[in-house]
N, C-alpha and C positions, 0 to 999 in steps of 0.2 A: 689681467690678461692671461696668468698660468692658468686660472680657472676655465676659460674659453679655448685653449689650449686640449686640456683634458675631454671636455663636451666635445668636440671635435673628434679625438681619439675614441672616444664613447660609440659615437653616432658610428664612426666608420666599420668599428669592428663590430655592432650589432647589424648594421648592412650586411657586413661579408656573412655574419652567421645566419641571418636569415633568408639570404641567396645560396648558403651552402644546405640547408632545409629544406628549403623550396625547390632547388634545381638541381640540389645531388643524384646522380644515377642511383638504382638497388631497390629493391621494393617490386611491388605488382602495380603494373597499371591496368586498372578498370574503368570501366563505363560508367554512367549513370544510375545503371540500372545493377551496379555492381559484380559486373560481369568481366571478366578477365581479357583482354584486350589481346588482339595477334599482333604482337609486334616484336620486334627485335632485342628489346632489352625484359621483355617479359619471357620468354625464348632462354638468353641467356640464363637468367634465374633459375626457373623451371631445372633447364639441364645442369645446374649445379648444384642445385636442391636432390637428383636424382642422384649424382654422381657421388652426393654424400650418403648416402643408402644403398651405395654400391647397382644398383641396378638401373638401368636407362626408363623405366616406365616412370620412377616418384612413386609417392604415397597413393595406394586407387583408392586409399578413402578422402582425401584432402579432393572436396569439390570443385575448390579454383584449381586444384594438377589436372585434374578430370577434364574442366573444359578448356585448360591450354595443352594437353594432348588432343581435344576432339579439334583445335584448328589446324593440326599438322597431320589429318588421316593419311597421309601416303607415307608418313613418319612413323605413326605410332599406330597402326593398325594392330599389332597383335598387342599392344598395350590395350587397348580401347577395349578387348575383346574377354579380356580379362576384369573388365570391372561388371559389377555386378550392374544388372539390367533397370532396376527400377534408380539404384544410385547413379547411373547415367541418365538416364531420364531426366532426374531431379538435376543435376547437375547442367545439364548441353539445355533441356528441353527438345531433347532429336531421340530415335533409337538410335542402335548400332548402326543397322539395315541404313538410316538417313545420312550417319556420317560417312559411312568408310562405301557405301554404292552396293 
């Protein structure tokens, strides 16, 4: 019976730890097509990621910064403005001109 005991305790704590893998917050959510997602905990990141660089734009080379400033144009317009033209291209697949109006 101590044996079935321990399997039990086994089973439960690989559950929690692969519920805490699967469903932990932190990280980038992207699409399919590996594309950086607008949402609120990609948001978060992002501006922590910046705040550690001391500067609110992030890295304009880091491609995924690139296209989670191009979801926030009324945010990061003079960010956007400063990344170089063909690396946003590559990045958004927009110009400037397309993001920010």
């Amino acid at each position: 019976m101590k044996h079935f005991e321990y399997v039990v305790v086994f089973v439960a704590v690989m559950a929690l730890a692969f519920a805490f893998f699967v469903y932990a917050p932190g990280g980038v959510q992207k699409d399919a097509g590996g594309n950086v997602l607008a949402g609120g905990q990609n948001f978060q990141f992002y501006q922590q990621k910046a705040a550690a660089l001391g500067n609110e734009c992030g890295d304009l080379n880091d491609e995924s910064n690139v296209q989670h400033l191009s979801h926030h144009p009324d945010r990061y317009a003079d960010c956007l403005k400063q990344v170089e033209p063909g690396a946003l291209q590559k990045a958004t697949g927009k110009t400037l001109q397309q993001i920010v109006g």
